[in-house]
PDB file as gemmi writes it, atoms N, CA and C in Angstrom:
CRYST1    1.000    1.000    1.000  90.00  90.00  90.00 P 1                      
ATOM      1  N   UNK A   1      -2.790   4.898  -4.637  1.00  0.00           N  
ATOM      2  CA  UNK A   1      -2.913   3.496  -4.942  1.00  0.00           C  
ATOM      3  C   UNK A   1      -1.591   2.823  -4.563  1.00  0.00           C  
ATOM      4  N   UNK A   2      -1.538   1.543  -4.063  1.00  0.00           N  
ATOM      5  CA  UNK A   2      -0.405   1.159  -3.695  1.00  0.00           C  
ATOM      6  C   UNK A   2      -0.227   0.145  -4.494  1.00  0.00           C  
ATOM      7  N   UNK A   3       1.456  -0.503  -4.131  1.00  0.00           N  
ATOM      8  CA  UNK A   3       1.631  -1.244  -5.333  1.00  0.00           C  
ATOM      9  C   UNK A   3       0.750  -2.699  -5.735  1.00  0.00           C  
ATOM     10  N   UNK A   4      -0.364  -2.661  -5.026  1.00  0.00           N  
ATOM     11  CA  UNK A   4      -0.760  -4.271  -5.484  1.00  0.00           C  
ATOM     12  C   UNK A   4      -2.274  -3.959  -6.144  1.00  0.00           C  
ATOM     13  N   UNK A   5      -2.645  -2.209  -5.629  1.00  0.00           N  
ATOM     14  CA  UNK A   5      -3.745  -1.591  -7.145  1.00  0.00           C  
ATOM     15  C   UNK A   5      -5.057  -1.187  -5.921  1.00  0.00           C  
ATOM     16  N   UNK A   6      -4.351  -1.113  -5.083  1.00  0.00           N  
ATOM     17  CA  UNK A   6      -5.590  -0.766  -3.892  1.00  0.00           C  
ATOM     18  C   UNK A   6      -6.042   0.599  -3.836  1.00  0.00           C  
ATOM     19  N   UNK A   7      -7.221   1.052  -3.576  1.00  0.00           N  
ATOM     20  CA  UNK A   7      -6.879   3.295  -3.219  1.00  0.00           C  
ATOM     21  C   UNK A   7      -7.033   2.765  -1.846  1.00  0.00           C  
ATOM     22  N   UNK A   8      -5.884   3.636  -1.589  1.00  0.00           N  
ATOM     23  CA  UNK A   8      -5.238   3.815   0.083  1.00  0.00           C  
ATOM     24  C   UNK A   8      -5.567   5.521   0.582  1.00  0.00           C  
ATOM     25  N   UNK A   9      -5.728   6.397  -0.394  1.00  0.00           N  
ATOM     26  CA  UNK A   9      -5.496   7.819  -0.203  1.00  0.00           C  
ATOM     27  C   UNK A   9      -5.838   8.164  -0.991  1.00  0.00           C  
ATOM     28  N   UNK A  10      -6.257   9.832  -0.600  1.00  0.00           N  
ATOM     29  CA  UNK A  10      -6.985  10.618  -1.211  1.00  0.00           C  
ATOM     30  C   UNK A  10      -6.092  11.722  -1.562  1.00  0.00           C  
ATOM     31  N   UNK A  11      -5.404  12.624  -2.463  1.00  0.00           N  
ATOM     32  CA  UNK A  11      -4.745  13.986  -2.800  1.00  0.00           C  
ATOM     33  C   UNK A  11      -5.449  15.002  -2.340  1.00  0.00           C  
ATOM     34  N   UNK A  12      -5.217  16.126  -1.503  1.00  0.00           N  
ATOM     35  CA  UNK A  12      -5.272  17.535  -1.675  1.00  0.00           C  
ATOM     36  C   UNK A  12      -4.310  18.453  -1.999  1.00  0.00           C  
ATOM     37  N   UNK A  13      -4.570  18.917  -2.740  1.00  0.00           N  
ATOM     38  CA  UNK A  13      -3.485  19.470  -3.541  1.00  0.00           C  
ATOM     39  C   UNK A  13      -2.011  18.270  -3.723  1.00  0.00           C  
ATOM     40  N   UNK A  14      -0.715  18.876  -2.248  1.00  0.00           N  
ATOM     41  CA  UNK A  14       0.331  17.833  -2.596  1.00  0.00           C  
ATOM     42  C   UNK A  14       0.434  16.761  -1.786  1.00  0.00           C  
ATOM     43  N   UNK A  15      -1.019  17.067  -0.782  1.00  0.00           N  
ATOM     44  CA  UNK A  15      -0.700  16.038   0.353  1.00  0.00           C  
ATOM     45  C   UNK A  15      -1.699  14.904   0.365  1.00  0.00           C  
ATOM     46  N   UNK A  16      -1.461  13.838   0.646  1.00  0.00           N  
ATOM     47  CA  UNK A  16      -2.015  12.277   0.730  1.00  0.00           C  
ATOM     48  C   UNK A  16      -2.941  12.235   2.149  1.00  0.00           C  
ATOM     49  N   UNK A  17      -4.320  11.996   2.037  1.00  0.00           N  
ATOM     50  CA  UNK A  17      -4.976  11.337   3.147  1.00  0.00           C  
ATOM     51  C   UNK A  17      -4.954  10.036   3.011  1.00  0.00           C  
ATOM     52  N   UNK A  18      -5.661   8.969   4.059  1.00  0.00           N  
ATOM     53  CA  UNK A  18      -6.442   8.153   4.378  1.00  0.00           C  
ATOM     54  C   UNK A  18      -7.448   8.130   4.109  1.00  0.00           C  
ATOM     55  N   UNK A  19      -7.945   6.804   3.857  1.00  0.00           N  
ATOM     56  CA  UNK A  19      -9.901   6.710   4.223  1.00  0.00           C  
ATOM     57  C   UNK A  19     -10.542   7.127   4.722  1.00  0.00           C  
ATOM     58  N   UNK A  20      -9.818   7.356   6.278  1.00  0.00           N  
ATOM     59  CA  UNK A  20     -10.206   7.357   7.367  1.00  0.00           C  
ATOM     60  C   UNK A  20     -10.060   9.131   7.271  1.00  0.00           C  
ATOM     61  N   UNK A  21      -9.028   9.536   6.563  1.00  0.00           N  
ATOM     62  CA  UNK A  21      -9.130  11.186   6.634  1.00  0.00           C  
ATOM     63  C   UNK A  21      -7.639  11.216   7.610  1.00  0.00           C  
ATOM     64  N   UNK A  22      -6.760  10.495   7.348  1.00  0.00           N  
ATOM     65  CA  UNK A  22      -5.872  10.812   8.406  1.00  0.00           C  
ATOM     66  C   UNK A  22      -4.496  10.881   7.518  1.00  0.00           C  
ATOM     67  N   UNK A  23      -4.018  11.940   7.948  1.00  0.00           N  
ATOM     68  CA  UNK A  23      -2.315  12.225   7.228  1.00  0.00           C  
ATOM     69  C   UNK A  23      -1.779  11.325   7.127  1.00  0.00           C  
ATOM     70  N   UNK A  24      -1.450  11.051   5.715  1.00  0.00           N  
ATOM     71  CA  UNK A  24      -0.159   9.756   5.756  1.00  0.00           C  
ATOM     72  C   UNK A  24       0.865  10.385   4.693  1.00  0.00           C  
ATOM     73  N   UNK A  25       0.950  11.468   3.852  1.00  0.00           N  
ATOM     74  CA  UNK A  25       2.501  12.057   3.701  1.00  0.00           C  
ATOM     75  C   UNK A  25       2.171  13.327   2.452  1.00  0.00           C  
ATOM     76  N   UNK A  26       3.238  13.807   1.854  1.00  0.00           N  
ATOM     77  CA  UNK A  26       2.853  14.691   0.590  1.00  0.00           C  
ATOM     78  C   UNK A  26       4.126  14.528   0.002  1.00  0.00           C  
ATOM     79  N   UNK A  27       3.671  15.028  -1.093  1.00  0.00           N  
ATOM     80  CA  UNK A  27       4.700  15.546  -2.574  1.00  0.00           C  
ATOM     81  C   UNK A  27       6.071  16.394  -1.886  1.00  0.00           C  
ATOM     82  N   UNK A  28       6.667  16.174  -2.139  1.00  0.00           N  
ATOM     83  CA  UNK A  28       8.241  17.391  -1.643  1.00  0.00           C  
ATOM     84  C   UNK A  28       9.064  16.826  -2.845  1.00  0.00           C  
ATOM     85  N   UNK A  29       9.599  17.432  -3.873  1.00  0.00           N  
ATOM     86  CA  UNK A  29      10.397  17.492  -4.885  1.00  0.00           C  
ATOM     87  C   UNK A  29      10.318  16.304  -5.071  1.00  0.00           C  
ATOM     88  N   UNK A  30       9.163  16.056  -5.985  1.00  0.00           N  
ATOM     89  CA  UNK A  30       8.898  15.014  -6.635  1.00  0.00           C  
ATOM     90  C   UNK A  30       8.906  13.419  -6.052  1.00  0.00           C  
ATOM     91  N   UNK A  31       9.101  13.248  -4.366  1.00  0.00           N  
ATOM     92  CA  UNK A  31       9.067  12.297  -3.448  1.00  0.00           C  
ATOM     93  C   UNK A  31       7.871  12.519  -2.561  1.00  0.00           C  
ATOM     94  N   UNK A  32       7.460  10.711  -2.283  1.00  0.00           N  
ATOM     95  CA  UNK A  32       6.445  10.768  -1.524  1.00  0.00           C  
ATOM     96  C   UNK A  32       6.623  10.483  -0.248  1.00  0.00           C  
ATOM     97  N   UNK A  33       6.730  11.505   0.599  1.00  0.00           N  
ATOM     98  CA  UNK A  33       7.250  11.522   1.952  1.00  0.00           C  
ATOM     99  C   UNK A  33       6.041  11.710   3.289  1.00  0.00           C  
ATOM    100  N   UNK A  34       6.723  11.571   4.413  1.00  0.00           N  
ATOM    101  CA  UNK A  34       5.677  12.403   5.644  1.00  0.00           C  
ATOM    102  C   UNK A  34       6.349  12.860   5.963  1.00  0.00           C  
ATOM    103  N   UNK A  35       5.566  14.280   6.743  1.00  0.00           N  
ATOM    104  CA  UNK A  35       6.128  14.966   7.887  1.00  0.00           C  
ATOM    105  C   UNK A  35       5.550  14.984   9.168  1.00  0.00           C  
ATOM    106  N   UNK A  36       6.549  14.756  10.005  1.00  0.00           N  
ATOM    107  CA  UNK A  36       6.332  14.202  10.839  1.00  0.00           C  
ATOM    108  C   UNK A  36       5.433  15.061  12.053  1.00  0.00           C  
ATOM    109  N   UNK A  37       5.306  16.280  11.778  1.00  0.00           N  
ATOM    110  CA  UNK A  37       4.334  17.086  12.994  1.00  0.00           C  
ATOM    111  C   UNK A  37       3.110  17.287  12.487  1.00  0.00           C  
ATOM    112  N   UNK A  38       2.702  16.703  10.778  1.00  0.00           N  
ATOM    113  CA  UNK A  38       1.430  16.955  10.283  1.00  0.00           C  
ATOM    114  C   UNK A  38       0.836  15.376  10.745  1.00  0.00           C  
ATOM    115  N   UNK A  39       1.264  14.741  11.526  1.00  0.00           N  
ATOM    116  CA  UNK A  39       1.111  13.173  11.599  1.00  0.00           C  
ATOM    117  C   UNK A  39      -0.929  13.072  12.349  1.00  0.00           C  
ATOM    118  N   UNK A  40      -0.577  13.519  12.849  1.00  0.00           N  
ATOM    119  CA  UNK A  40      -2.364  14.115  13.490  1.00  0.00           C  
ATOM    120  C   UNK A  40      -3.231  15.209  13.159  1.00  0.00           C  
ATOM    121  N   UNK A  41      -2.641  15.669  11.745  1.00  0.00           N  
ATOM    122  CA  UNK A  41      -4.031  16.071  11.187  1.00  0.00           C  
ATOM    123  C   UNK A  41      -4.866  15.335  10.733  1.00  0.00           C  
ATOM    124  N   UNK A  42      -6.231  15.494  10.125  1.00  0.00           N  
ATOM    125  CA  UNK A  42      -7.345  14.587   9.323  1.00  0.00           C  
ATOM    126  C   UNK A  42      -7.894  16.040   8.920  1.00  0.00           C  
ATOM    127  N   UNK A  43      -8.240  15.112   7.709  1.00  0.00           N  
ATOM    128  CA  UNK A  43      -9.602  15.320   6.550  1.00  0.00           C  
ATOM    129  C   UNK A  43     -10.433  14.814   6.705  1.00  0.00           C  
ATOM    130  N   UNK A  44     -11.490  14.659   5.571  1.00  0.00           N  
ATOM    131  CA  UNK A  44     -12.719  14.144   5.542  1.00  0.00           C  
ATOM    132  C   UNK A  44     -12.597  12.542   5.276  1.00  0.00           C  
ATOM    133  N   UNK A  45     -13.528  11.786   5.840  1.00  0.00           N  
ATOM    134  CA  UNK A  45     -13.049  10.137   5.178  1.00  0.00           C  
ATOM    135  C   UNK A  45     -14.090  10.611   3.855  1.00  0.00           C  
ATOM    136  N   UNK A  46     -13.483   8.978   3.083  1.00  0.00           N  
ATOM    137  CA  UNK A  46     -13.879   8.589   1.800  1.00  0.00           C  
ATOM    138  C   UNK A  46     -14.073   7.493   1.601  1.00  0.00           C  
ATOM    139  N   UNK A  47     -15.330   6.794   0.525  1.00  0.00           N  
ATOM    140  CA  UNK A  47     -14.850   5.910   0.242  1.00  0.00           C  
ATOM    141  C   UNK A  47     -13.874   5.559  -0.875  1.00  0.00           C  
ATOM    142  N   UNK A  48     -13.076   4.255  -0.708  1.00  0.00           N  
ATOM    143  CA  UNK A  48     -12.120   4.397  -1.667  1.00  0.00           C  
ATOM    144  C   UNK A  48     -12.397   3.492  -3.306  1.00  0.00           C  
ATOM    145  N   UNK A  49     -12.028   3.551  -4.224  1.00  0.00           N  
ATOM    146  CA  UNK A  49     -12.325   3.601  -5.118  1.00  0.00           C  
ATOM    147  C   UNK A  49     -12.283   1.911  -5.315  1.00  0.00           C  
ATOM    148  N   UNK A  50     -12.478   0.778  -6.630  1.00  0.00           N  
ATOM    149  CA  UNK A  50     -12.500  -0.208  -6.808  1.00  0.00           C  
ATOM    150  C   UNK A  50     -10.657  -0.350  -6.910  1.00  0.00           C  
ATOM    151  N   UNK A  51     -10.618  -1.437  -6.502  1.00  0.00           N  
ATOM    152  CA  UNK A  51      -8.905  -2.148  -6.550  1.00  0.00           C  
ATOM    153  C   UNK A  51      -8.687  -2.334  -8.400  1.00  0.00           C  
ATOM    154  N   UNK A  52      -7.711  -1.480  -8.519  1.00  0.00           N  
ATOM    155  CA  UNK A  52      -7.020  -1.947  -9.991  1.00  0.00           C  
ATOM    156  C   UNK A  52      -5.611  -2.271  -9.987  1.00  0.00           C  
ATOM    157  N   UNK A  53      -5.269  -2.015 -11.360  1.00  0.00           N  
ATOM    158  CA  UNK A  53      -3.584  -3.010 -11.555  1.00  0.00           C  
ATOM    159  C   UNK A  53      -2.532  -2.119 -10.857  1.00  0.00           C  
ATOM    160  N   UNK A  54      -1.736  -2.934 -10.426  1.00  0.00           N  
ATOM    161  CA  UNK A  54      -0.703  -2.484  -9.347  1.00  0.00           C  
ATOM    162  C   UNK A  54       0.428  -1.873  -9.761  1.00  0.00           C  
ATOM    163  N   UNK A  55       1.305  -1.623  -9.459  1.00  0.00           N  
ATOM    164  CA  UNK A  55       2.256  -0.901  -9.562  1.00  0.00           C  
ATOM    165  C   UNK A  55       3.717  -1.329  -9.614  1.00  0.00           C  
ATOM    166  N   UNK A  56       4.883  -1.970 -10.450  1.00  0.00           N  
ATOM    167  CA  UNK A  56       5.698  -2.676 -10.208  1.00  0.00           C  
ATOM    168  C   UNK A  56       6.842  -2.159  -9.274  1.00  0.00           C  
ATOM    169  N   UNK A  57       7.345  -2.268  -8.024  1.00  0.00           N  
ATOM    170  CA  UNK A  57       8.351  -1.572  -7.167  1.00  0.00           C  
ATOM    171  C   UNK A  57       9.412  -1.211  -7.502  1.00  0.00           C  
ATOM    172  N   UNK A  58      10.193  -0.301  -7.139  1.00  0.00           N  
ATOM    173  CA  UNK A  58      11.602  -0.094  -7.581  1.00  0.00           C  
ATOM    174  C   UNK A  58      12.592  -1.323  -7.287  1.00  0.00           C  
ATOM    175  N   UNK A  59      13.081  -1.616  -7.546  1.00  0.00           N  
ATOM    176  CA  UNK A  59      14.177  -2.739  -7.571  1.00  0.00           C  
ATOM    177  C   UNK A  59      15.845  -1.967  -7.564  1.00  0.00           C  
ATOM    178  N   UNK A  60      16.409  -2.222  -6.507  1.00  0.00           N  
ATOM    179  CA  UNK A  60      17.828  -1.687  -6.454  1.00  0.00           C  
ATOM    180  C   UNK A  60      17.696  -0.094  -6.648  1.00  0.00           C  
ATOM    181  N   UNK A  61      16.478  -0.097  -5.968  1.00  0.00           N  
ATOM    182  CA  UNK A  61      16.645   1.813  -5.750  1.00  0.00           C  
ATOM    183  C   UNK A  61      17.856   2.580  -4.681  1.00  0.00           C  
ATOM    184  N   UNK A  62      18.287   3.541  -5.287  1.00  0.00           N  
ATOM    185  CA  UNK A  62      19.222   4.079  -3.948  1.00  0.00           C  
ATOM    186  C   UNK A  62      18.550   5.307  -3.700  1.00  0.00           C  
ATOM    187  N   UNK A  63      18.600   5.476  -2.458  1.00  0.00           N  
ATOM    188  CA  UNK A  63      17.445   6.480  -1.843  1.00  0.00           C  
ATOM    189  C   UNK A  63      18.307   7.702  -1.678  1.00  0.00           C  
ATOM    190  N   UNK A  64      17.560   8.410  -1.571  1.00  0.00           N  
ATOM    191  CA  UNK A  64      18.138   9.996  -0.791  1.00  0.00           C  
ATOM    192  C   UNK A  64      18.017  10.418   0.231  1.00  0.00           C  
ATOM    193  N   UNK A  65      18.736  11.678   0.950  1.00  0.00           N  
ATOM    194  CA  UNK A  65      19.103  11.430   2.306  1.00  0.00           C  
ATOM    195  C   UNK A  65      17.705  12.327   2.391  1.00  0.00           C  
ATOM    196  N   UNK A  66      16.760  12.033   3.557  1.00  0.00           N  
ATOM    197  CA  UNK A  66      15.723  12.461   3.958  1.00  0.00           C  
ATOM    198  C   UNK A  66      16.089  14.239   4.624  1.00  0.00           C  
ATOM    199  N   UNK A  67      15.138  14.732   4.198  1.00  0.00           N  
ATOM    200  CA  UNK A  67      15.002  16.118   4.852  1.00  0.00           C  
ATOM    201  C   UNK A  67      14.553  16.120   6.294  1.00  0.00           C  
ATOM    202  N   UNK A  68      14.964  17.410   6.910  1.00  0.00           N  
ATOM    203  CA  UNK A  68      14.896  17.250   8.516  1.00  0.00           C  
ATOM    204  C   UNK A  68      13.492  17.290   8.562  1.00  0.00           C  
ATOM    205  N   UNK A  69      13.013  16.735   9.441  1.00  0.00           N  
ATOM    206  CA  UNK A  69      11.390  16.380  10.059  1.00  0.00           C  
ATOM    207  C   UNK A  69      10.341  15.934   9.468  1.00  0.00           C  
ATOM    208  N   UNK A  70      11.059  15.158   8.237  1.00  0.00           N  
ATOM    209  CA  UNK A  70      10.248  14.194   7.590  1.00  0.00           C  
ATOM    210  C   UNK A  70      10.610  12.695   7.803  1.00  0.00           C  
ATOM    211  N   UNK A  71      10.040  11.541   7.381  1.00  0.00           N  
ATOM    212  CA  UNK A  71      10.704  10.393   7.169  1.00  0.00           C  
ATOM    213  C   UNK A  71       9.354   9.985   6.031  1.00  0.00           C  
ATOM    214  N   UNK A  72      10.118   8.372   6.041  1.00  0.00           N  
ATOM    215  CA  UNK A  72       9.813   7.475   4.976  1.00  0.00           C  
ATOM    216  C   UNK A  72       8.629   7.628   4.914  1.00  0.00           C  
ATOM    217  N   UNK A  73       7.437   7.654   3.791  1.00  0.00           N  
ATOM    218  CA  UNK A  73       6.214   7.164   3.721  1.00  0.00           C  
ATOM    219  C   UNK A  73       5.718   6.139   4.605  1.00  0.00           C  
ATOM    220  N   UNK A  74       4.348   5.828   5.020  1.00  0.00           N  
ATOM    221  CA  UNK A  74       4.205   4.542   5.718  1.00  0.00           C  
ATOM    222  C   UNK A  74       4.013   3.193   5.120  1.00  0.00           C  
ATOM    223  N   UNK A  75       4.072   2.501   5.284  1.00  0.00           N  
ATOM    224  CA  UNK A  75       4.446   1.083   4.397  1.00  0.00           C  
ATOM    225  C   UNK A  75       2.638   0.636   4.601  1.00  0.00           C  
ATOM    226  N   UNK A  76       2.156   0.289   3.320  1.00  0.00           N  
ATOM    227  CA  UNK A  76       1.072   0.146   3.163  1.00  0.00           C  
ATOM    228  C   UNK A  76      -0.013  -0.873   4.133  1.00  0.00           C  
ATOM    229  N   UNK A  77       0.281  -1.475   4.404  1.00  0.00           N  
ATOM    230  CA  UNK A  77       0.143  -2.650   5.264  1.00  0.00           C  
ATOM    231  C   UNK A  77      -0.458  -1.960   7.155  1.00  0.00           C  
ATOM    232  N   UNK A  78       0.263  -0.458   6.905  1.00  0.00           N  
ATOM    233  CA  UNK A  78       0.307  -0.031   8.270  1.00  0.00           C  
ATOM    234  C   UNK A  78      -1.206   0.960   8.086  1.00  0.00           C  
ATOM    235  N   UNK A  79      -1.659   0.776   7.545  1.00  0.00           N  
ATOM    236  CA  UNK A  79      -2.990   1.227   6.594  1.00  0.00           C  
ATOM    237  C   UNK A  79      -3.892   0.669   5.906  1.00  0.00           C  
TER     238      UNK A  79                                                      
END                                                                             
């Protein structure tokens, strides 16, 4: 669900699909990240669930330094 209460993704086990069934990141020590060579796998699509209450953003978060061959989650919008 993203922050404005949408389902964007589906869990298997630690990793996040699409609707559409398409990789968009997983769990790695408690961060929601991608990696970047799982970028063209897919799952099954879904439909996604009814829109509920959103999520308030971090404000003045300081980030951590990304692990090799991952990057940022995708910004919801790109989905």
């Amino acid at each position: 669900m993203d922050a404005f209460g949408e389902n964007v993704g589906k869990f298997y086990d630690d990793e996040v699909y699409g609707v559409s069934g398409k990789y968009l990141g997983e769990i790695k020590n408690g961060r929601l990240i991608t990696k970047k060579s799982r970028k063209n796998i897919r799952k099954y699509m879904f439909s996604p669930y009814a829109n509920r209450v959103g999520i308030v953003k971090n404000v003045n978060y300081v980030g951590y330094v990304m692990y090799a061959g991952y990057e940022d989650f995708p910004h919801p919008d790109s989905f």
